[in-house]
N, C-alpha and C positions, 0 to 999 in steps of 0.2 A: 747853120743855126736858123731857126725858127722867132718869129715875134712870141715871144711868150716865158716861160720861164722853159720851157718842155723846149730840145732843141735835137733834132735826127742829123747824125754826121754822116751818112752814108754807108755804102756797101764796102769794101774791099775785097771786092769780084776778081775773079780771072778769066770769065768768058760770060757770055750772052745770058743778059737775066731778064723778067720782067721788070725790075726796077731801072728807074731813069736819074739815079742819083751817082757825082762824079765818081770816076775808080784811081785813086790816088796811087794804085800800086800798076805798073805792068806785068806784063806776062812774065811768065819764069819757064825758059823750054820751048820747045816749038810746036809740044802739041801742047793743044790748048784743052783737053780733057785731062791732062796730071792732075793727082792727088795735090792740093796746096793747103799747107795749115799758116796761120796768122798769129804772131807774138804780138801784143800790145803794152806800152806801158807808159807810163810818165815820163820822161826825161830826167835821166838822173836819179830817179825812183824805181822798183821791180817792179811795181803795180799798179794799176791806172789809178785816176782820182775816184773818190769814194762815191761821186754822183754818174761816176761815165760805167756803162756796164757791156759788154760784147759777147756776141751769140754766133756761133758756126755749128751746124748741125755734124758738116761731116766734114771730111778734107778737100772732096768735091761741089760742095755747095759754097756761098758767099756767106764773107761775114761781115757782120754785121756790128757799130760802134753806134749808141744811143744813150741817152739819160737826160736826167733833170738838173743842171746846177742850181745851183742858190743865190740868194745877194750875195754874199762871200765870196762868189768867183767873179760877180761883173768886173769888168777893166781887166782883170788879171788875163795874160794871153796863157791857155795852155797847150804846150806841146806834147803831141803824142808820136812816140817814135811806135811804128811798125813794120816790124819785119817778117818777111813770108818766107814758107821755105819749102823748096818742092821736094815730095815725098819719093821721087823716083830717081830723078839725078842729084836729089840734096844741092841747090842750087839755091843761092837765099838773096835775098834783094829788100833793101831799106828807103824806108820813107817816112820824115815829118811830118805831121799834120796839125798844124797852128789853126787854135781855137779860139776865135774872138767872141766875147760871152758880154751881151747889152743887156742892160737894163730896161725891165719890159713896164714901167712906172708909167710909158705914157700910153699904156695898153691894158689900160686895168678892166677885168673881165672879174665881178665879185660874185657874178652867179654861174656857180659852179657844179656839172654833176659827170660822175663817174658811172662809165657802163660797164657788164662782164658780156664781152665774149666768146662763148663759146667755141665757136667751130672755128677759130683762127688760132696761131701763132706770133708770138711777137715779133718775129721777122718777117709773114707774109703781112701783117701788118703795118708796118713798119713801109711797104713800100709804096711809093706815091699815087700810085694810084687809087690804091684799095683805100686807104687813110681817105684820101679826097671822094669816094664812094660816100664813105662811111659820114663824114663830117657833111655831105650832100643830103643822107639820109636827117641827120639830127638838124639839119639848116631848114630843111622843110616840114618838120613837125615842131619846129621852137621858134622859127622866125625873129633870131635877131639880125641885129645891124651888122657886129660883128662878132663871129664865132670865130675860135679856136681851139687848135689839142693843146693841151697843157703836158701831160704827163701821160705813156704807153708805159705799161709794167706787165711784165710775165705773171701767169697766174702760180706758177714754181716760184717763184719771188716774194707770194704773199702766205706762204705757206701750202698750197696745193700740191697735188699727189700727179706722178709721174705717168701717163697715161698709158692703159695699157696696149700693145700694138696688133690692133686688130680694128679693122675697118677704117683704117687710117683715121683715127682720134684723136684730137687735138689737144692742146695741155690748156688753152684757155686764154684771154689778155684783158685787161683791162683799160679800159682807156679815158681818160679825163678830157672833158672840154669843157670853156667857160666860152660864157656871154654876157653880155651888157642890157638886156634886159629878164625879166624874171621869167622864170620856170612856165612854160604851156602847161596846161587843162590836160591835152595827154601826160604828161610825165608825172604831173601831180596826180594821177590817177592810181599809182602805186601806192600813195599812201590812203589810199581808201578802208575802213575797216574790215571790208568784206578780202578785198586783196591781201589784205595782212593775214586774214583767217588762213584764206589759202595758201599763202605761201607759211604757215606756223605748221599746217599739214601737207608739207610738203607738194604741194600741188601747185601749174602751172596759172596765174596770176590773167584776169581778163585785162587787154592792153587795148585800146582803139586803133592805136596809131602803130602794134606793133607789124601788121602786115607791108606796111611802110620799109620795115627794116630786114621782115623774111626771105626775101628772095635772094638776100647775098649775108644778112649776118642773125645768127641765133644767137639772143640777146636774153640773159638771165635778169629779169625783170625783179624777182626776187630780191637782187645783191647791187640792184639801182641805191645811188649814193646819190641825192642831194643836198648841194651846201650853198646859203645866204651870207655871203661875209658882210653885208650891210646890217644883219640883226645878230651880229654876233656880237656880243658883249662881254669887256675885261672880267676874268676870274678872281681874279685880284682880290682876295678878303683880307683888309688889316688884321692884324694879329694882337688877340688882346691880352697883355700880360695875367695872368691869374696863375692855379694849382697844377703844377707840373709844368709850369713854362716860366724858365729864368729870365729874370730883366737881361735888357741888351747892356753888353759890357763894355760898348765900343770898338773902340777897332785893338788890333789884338798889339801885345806891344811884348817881344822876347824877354828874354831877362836877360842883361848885360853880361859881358863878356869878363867883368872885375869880380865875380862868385867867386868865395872863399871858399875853397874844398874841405869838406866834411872829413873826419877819422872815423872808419866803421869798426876800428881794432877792438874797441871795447865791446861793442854790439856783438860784434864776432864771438869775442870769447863768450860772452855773457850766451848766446845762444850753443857756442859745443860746450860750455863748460856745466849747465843744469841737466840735459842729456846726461852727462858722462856721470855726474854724480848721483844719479837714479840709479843709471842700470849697476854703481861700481853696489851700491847698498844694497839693491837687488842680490845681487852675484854672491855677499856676504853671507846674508840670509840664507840663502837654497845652502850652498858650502856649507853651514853651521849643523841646516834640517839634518841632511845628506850624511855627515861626518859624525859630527858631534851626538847623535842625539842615538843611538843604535845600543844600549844598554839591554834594553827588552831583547832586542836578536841575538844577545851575547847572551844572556841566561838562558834562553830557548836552547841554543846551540850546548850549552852544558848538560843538560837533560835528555837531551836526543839517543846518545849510545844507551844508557840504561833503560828506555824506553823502548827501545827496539831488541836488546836483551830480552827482557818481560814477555814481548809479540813472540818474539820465537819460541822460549819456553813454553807458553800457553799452549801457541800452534804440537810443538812436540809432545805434550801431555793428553792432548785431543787426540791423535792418531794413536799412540799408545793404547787410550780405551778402546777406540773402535776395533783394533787387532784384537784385545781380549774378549768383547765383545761376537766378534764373530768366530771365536773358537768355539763358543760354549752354542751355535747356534748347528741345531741336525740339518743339513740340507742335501738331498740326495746324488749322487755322484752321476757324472754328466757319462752318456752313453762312450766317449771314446773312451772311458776307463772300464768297463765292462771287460770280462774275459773275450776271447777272437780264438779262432783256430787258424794253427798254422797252414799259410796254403800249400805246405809240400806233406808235410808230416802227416796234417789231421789233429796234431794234439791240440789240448788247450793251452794255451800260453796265456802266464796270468796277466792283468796292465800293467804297466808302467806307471808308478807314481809314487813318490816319498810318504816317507810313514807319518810325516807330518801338516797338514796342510795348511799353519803358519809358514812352513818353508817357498808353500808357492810365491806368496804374496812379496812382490819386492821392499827391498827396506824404502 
């Protein structure tokens, strides 16, 4: 751990890194290139505490244990069991690592600002050197007494996009540091109006002191977070009782365990028994329409066969005329009844056709 609230546990390496922080695990295997992946977790819990976070890129790189506790963990020791396990001979090996987390109250650092950078990782970050680069870089453009990291956060952590892999692209980090006295002339230069223009159109921000920082970190001046906890003042607004806010009723008080139990029998019934007496008078109703009341379709039905007598006579008296009708009309007889001669004979052979020509017509 670190003076501060921000505290870096180390690597859990298996071979030769540029970090110089202990390796609480040993090797597993005799070469020392094996794939090795790392379980972490609380003791007695499946998952670490909610402030400790851990990063392994791959099986063969180191991983990495960091975070922020709170006042809520000072005093409290936590253990974190880790276990590795080699990916070639499945070879597993355990270790504890007790966490003693102080109280950083005699280290109060109330000017505070957070930087993005870009071109790192939270793990190369993360290691002692580059940190101590970095915090060398902000030491000589802010000149306090005493600086500190407070907090290293993945830019994947704060909502950021996954980078894509081409040019070897970095996912980003952010990194907090407080000091004991106030903000330099450069860093207050971000909030200048002319820099806010530029950075609203998306354009990179004029920085004095940013050459300071270019030679090992690209520093998004844009997404610079400055915070004063000396001019920060309680939010705290009394609450005034008035429209649409109920007086306070005190503190809340059960209601005893001697309630007499209610009977809902009669609510019951009273609620199926007005239904059922709707739909039964309903039901009587239609029944009565339906049944009772069909006098008109029983007289209809009387009248029907002698009604349909009538149609038929009429229809037969109709065709009757027309027959007589086309008796009495001369219309000349169609060429196949003409006389023909026989094709063997020669003779005339007379047509064929009755002597009546009511007989053609079918009844």
């Amino acid at each position: 751990h670190e003076q501060g609230t921000w505290g870096f546990l180390g690597d859990l390496g298996k071979g030769p890194s540029t970090s110089q922080q202990t390796r609480p695990v040993s090797y597993l295997g005799e070469i020392s290139n094996d794939p090795i992946t790392f379980n972490t977790n609380l003791m007695g819990y499946p998952d670490r505490p909610g402030w400790l976070r851990y990063i392994q890129r791959t099986p063969y790189s180191d991983g990495v244990l960091y975070g922020s506790p709170t006042a809520e963990n000072v005093g409290k020791p936590t253990v974190i069991e880790i276990t590795a396990c080699n990916r070639r001979t499945f070879e597993t090996a355990r270790h504890n690592l007790v966490i003693n987390i102080m109280s950083a109250e005699d280290f109060l650092l109330p000017y505070q600002a957070e930087f993005f950078i870009k071109n790192m990782n939270v793990e190369e970050m993360l290691a002692s050197e580059v940190l101590g680069d970095f915090l060398g870089a902000v030491k000589n453009v802010w000149q306090p007494e005493r600086l500190n990291a407070i907090n290293i956060t993945s830019a994947l952590d704060r909502g950021g996009r996954v980078p894509l892999p081409i040019n070897d692209m970095k996912e980003g980090v952010y990194v907090m540091v407080g000091a004991d006295v106030p903000f330099s002339s450069c860093l207050r230069e971000v909030e200048n109006p002319q820099n806010q223009l530029r950075c609203s159109q998306e354009m990179e921000p004029i920085i004095t002191c940013d050459k300071k920082f270019r030679a090992q970190f690209y520093i998004d001046w844009c997404k610079i977070s400055l915070v004063d906890k000396t001019k920060q003042v309680s939010t705290y607004q009394e609450v005034v009782c008035g429209e649409g806010i109920l007086p306070d009723g005190g503190e809340y008080r059960p209601p005893p365990d001697s309630l007499k139990s209610r009977d809902y029998y009669a609510d019951f019934l009273v609620t199926l028994a007005v239904p059922s007496a709707v739909a039964l008078v309903l039901f009587l109703v239609l029944a009565y329409i339906m049944c009772c009341r069909r006098e008109g379709v029983e007289k209809r039905n009387m009248y029907t066969p002698d009604i349909q007598l009538v149609h038929h006579s009429a229809i037969q008296k109709s065709t009757k005329e027309l027959r007589d009708m086309s008796k009495n009309r001369e219309i000349a007889w169609p060429l196949s009844t003409l006389p023909v001669f026989h094709p063997v004979t020669g003779e005339i052979v007379p047509p064929l056709h009755t002597d009546s020509y009511d007989n053609t017509i079918p009844p």
